[in-house]
Structure formats: C-alpha cells, structure tokens
DOVEX-874983 format. One line per field, with one value per residue (C-alpha): x, y, z; residue number from 1. Coordinates in steps of 0.5 Angstrom, whole numbers, plus 500, padded with zeros to 3 digits. Example, Ala and Ser with C-alpha at 12.3 -4.5 7.8 and 13.67 -1.06 7.14 Angstrom:
2
x: [525; 527]
y: [491; 498]
z: [516; 514]
nr: [1; 2]
***
This chain:
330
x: [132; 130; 123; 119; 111; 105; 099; 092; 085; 079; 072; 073; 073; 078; 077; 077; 084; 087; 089; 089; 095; 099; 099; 101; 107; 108; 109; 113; 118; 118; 114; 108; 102; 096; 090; 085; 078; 071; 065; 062; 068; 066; 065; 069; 076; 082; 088; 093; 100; 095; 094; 087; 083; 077; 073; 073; 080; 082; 078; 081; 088; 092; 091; 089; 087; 083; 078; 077; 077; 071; 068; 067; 072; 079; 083; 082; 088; 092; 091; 095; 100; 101; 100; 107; 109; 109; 111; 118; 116; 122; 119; 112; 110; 101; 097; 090; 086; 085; 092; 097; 103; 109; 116; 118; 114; 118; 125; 130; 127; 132; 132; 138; 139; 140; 135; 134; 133; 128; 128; 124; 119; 113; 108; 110; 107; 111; 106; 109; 116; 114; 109; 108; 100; 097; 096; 096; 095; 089; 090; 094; 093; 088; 090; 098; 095; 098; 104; 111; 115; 122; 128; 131; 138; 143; 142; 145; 145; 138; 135; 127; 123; 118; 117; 111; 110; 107; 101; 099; 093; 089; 093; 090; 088; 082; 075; 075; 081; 076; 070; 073; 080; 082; 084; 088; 095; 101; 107; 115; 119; 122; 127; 128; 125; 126; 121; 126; 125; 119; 117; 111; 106; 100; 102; 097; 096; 096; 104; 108; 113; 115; 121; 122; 124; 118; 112; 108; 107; 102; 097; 091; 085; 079; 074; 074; 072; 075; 078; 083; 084; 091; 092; 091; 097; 101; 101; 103; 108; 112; 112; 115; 120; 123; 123; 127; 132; 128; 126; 120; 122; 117; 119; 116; 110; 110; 104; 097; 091; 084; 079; 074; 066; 066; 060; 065; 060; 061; 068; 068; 063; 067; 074; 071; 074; 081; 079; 078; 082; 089; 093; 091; 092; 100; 101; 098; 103; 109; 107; 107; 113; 115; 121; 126; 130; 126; 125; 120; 116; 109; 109; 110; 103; 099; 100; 099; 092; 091; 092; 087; 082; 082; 081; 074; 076; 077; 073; 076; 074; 081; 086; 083; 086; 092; 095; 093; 097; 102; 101; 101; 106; 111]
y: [950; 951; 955; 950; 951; 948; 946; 944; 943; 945; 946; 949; 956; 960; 958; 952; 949; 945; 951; 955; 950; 951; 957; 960; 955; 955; 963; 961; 957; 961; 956; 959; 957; 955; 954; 951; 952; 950; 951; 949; 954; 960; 966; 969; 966; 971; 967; 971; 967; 962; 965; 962; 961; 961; 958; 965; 967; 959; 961; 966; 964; 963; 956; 951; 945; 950; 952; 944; 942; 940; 943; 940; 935; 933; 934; 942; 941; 941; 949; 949; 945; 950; 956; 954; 952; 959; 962; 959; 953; 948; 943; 942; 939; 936; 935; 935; 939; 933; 932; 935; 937; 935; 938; 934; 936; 943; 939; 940; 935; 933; 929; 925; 921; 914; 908; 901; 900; 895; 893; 887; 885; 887; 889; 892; 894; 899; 900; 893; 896; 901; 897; 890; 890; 887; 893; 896; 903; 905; 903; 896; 890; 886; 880; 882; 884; 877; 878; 877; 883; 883; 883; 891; 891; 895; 902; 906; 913; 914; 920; 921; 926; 923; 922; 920; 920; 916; 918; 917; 916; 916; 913; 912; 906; 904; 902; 895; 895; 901; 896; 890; 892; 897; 904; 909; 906; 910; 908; 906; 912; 906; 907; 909; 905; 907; 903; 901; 899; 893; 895; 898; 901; 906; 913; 918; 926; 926; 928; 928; 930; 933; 936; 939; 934; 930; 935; 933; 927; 931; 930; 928; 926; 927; 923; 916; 915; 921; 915; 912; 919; 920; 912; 911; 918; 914; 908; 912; 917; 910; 906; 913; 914; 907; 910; 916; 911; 915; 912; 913; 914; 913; 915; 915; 919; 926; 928; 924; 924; 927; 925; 929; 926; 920; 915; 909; 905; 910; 910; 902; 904; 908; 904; 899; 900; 900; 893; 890; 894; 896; 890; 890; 897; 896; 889; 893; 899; 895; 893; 899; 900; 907; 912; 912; 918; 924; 928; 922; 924; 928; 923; 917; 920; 921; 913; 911; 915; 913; 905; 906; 910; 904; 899; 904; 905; 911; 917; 919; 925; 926; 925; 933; 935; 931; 934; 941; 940; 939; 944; 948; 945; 945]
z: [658; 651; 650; 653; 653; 656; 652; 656; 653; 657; 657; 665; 667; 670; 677; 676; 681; 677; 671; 676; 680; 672; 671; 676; 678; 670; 671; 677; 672; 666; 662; 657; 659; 653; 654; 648; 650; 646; 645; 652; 655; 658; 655; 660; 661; 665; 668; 670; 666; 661; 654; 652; 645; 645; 639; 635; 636; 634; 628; 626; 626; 620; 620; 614; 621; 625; 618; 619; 626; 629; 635; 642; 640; 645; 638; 638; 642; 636; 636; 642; 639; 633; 637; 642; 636; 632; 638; 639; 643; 642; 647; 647; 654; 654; 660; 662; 667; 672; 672; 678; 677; 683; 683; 679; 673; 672; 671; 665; 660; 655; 649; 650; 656; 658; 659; 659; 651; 649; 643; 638; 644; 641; 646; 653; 659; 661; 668; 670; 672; 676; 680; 682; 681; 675; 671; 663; 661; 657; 649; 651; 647; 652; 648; 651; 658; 662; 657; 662; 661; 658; 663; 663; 658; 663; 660; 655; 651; 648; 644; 646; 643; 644; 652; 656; 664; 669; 673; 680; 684; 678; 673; 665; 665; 660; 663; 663; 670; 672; 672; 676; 679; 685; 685; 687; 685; 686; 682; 685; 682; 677; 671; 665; 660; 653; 647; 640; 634; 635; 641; 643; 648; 648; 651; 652; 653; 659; 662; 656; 653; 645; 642; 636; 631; 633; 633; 627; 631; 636; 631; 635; 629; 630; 626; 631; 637; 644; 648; 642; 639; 643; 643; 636; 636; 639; 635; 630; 633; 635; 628; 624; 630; 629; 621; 624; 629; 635; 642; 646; 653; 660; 666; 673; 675; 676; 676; 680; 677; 680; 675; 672; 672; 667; 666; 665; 661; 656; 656; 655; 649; 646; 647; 644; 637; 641; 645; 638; 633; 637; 636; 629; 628; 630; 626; 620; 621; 622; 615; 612; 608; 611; 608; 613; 617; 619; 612; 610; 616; 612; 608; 613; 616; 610; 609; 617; 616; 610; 613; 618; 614; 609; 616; 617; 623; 623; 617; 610; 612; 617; 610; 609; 616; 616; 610; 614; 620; 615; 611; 618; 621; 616]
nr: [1; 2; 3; 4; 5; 6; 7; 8; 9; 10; 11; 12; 13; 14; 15; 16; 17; 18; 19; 20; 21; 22; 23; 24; 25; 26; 27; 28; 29; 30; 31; 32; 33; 34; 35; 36; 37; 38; 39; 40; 41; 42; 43; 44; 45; 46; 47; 48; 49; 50; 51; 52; 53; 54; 55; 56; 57; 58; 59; 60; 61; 62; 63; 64; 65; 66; 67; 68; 69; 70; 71; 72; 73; 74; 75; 76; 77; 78; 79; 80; 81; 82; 83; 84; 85; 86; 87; 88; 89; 90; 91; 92; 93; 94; 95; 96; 97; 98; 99; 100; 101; 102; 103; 104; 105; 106; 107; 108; 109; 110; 111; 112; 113; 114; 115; 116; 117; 118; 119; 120; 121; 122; 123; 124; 125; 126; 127; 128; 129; 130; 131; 132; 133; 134; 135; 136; 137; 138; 139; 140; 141; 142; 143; 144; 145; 146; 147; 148; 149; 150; 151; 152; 153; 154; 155; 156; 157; 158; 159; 160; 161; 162; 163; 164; 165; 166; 167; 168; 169; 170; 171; 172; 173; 174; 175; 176; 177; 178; 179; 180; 181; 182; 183; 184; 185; 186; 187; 188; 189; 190; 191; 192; 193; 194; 195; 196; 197; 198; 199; 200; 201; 202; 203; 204; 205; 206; 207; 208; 209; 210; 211; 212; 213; 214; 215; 216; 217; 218; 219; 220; 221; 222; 223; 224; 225; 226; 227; 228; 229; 230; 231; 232; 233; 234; 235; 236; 237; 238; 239; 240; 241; 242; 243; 244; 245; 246; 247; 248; 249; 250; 251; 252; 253; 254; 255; 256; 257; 258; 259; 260; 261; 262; 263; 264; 265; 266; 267; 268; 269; 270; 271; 272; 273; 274; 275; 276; 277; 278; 279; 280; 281; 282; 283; 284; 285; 286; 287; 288; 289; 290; 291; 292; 293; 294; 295; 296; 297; 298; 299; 300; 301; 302; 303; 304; 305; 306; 307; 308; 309; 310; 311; 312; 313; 314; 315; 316; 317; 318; 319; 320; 321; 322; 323; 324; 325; 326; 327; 328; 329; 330]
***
C-alpha cells in the first residue's frame, strides 16, 4: 500500500481508549499515526506509536497556515494534514477520537475501483442504500430529506480520491434527527456507491479517505460555524472534483461511533447557517464557472471561498488562510 497516514485531532489525554485503540493497531499496520492537539490538550501527552503536536510545536513549524490558524478550533486539524503530507504521505486517512476502527478499517484502499456511478441527480442521500430507516447525514439539504432515491446504474470503473465511509451505532447525523428519531442504527454492508458530475451529498471527517491528487481538497475553514466546517469542505471539495472528472466514493461503515459529551441545543444553534444555507451553498457553487482538469485546483478554491465569503457566511478573514494552505501545500 502506498505511504498512508493516519491523521486525528484531539483535545484528550494519552489514555484516553480510543487513541490509545489507533495507535496501537495503526503501529500493528504500519500506518503512521498524527495527532493535532490544541490549547485545551494536556501538557503532558506520550503515546507510543502516535506523533503528537502540540500548539508550541504546530507553532513552530514551517508553515504560512499554522501563523494564521485559530486555536480551540476543529480546523487546526489541517496541521495534521500538512504534516503527513511533508512526511511522504501518499494517502491521508481522518477520523476523530470517538470513532472505532473495525477490521475493515486497516484495508488496502485504492483509488480506482467499481461502483454504482450516479450522475446529475442532484442531492442524494447516500444513508438511504444502506439502510431502510428514514435517515439523512449531517449537512443534508433538509428541503431534499423525503427526497426518493435514485435506482443504482450497474456498476462500472470509477476513480475516487475522495473516499468517505459510513458510521455505526452513532452515525453522523445532524441534531434535528437527534432531537426527534431514534438511535443507535447500524448500517447493511451495502454497496459502492460513487457521486459524479451533478450529484452531491455532504461528507464529513469523521472516516474518510484522501489520495494524493485530492489533498488540497482537505482544507477545513475556520471562520464559520464548528458543525459546517468539514460539511461546508465537502461542498466544495465535490464541485472541483466533477472539474477534475473525479467521483466521490461512499462505502459501507468501517468504523461505529461512541459519541463524545454533546449539548444538542448547541450543535442545532451552530447547524443552523447549514439548515438554512446548504442547499444555496451548492446551487451557488455549480454556478461558478470553474477551470477544468486538476491543474486549475488552487485557483478553483480561491473562487468557492471567495462565493461563500460574498454570501456572508462564512468571514473575509478565511481568503488569508486559504491562500496559505496553498502556499503550504503546493
């Protein structure tokens, strides 16, 4: 398998089991393990098998983006990114420290594969083929939530460097079906199912998958709310992949979730810009007259931020951290 990092953020201590479960069966798999820590990380953190950066030493990297980065914000996780990145990583695979892996999750990932291929449908809740319960994943349009499915094409080669997985248990999903339907669900192994040109479902961070060509995708902005930060990515990430002829692949879970301590009042209050904006957000994307092929990627970025800076919702001041992680990256 090619160099393929693990990257986490985490606020948690070294014993806490869930890094302490990756690391040691990412050692076990010749994964190298990144953890991005912030400001409420411990003084102290030591983990056999996991590099850990600490705020001081994020600080003192040579990076444009880590001068910028706001602290006690999820998107310091794009440190963790660069780092892989300058150590040789050729795929990046993200979690979070309340997400299991199962056996599955240490497979050979690969790029090219086969998959049932959708194409111009619009929004497409991905959760719907792999279960029958009435479910939509966090970031979902909620105007598309009843939304029919579209019937699988029988599959064909598809290339997906952007690969998102599933979740049992305690899947990602927003604080509206938290509030008012029942959980835990786990989700039928299912099958490929790859997102083209006019199709579009969120993905998060949470179990997901990046190959090389797609790394300047995983920029997480940090000037809008915490719960659309990797949502928000997504949007993005999907409208510069159909510029590229890429497909996004989703796959059955390999990973369940224990979720950590959340007041769901406050993840509705800060899902909230995404409840009301999503839908516009990708109607306002597609608009966008993008340069095709991968060579016009940076470029392509800048002009999807700039379109949410210019529907407010997300702060001018991101514009000077995007061109940094380009600078970073490329």
């Amino acid at each position: 398998m090619p160099p393929t990092f693990l990257v986490i953020t985490s606020i948690a201590a070294s014993s806490h089991p869930v890094l302490q479960c990756y690391a040691k069966e990412a050692a076990a798999h010749a994964m190298p393990m990144i953890v991005v820590g912030d400001l409420k990380s411990p003084a102290q953190f030591d983990l056999l098998g996991c590099d850990f950066y600490s705020v001081a030493r994020q600080q003192a990297m040579s990076s444009e983006l880590a001068k910028l980065l706001p602290c006690n914000h999820y998107a310091r996780k794009n440190i963790g990114y660069l780092a892989a990145m300058r150590q040789g990583a050729e795929i990046i695979v993200e979690t979070d420290d309340d997400n299991l892996p199962g056996s599955d999750f240490w497979q050979e990932r690969r790029r090219r594969t086969t998959a049932h291929l959708l194409t111009g449908k619009g929004w497409v809740n991905i959760c719907r083929y792999f279960t029958d319960r009435h479910i939509w994943p966090r970031g979902f349009a909620l105007d598309h939530i009843r939304d029919d499915v579209p019937k699988l094409p029988d599959e064909v080669a598809v290339d997906c460097p952007i690969q998102q997985g599933l979740a049992d248990q305690n899947p990602d999903v927003d604080a509206i079906y938290r509030l008012t339907m029942p959980l835990p669900v786990d989700f039928a192994p299912g099958p490929n199912v790859a997102l083209g040109q006019d199709s579009i479902c969120p993905f998060n961070s949470q179990n997901t998958t990046w190959f090389k060509d797609a790394f300047p995708l995983l920029y997480l902005p940090s000037f809008c709310s915490f719960r659309m930060t990797d949502i928000w990515r997504s949007f993005v990430a999907q409208r510069i992949a159909w510029e590229c002829g890429w497909h996004v692949l989703f796959h059955r879970s390999t990973v369940w979730q224990e979720r950590n301590d959340h007041n769901l009042l406050h993840d509705f209050r800060d899902e909230v810009p995404g409840y009301l904006n999503n839908g516009r957000i990708v109607d306002e994307l597609r608009q966008l007259r993008l340069q095709a092929g991968a060579e016009g990627i940076a470029d392509n970025m800048l002009m999807c931020y700039r379109k949410l800076i210019d529907m407010a919702l997300i702060d001018h001041q991101e514009l000077p951290l995007v061109a940094a992680w380009l600078k970073d990256v490329l």
